[in-house]
N, C-alpha and C positions, 0 to 999 in steps of 0.2 A: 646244155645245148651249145654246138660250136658258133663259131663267128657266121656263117654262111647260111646254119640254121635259123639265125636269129633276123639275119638281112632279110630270109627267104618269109619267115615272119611276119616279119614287121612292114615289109614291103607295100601291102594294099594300103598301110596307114598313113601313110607317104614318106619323103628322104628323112634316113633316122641316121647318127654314125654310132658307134661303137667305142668305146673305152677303158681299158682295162681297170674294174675295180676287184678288190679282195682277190678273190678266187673266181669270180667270172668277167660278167661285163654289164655295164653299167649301157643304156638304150638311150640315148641325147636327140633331139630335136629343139633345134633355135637355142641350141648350145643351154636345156635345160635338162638334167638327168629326170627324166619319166616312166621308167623301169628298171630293174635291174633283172638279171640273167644267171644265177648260182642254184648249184648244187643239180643242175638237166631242172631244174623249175624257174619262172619268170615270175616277178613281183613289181605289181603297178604300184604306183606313188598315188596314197590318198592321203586326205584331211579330213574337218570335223563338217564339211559339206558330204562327199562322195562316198564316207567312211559305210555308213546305213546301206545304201547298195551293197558292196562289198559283202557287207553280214547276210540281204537276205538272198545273195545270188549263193550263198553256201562257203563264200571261202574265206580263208585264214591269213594270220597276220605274218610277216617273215620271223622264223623264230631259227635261236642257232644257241650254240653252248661254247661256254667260257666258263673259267676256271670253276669247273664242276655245278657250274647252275644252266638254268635256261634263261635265255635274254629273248623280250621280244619286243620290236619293231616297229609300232604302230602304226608306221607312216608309210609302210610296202604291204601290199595284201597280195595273195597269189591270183594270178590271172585265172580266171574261172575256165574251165577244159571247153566249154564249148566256144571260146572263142579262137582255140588253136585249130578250129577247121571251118569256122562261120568267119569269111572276113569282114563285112557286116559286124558281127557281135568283135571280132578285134579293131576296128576302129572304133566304136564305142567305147571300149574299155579304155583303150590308149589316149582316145582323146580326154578322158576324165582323170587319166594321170599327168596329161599334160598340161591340163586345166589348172589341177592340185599343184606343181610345179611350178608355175606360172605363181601362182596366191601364195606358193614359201616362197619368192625369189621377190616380190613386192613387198613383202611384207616386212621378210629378212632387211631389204635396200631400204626400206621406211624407220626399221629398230636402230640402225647402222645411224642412220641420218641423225635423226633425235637422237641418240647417245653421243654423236658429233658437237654436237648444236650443245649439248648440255654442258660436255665436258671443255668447250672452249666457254662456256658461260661462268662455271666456274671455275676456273683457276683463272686467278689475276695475272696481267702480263710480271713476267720476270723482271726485274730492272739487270741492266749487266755492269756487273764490275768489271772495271779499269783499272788497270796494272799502275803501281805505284811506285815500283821499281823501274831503275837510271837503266836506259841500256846504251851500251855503248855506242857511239857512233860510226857509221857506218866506214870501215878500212882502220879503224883503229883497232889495236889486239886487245881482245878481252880480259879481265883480271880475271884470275887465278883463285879457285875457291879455296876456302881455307880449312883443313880436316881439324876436326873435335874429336 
């Protein structure tokens, strides 16, 4: 789906911007990524909340291939087809990726924190070493090292 396609979209669900990720476009509201846009298919951003819908509304997880396997995604589910003409059913959808979005970017900011807090807890402050070597004083010419 192009830039325009997606704006036209996404539009009922309110102001979204656009950003180029991989090979498509990554769908940002309150500058948190809540969809992505690859391959002419859209994938919502779910968790271990929202995930269960996803399953019983029929649809699949973002899956793609790399060095000869399949990878999949757990965290993008494809947007279910009746929300590309129910806008109704696309703001419902959108706003439970942007929910999910929201619970990584807290949660993320909360592991960051405590990993902060830990790692200044432990390690002891540094002491700093002070130079013990003469240096010359200032306008006078420096001596001349000596080659070994």
């Amino acid at each position: 789906m192009d830039r325009e396609g997606l704006e036209e979209l996404f539009a009922p669900f309110g102001p979204v911007s656009l950003r180029r990720v991989f090979s498509g476009h990554g769908v940002y509201a309150d500058d948190l990524c809540f969809a992505l846009a690859l391959r002419g298919e859209v994938f919502i951003k779910t968790d271990a909340e929202t995930r269960a819908e996803f399953v019983a509304a029929g649809s699949r997880p973002f899956v793609y291939s790399a060095r000869g396997r399949e990878v999949t995604v757990g965290s993008y589910w494809r947007l279910v087809a009746s929300a590309y003409d129910d806008e109704d059913e696309l703001r419902r959808w959108s706003a439970l990726g942007l929910a999910a979005a929201r619970r990584a970017a807290t949660a993320k900011a909360a592991k960051a924190k405590k990993t902060k807090a830990k790692s200044a807890k432990s390690q002891p402050a540094k002491a700093t070493k002070r130079s013990t070597r003469v240096r010359p004083a200032a306008g006078s010419p420096a001596k001349p090292r000596r080659r070994r």
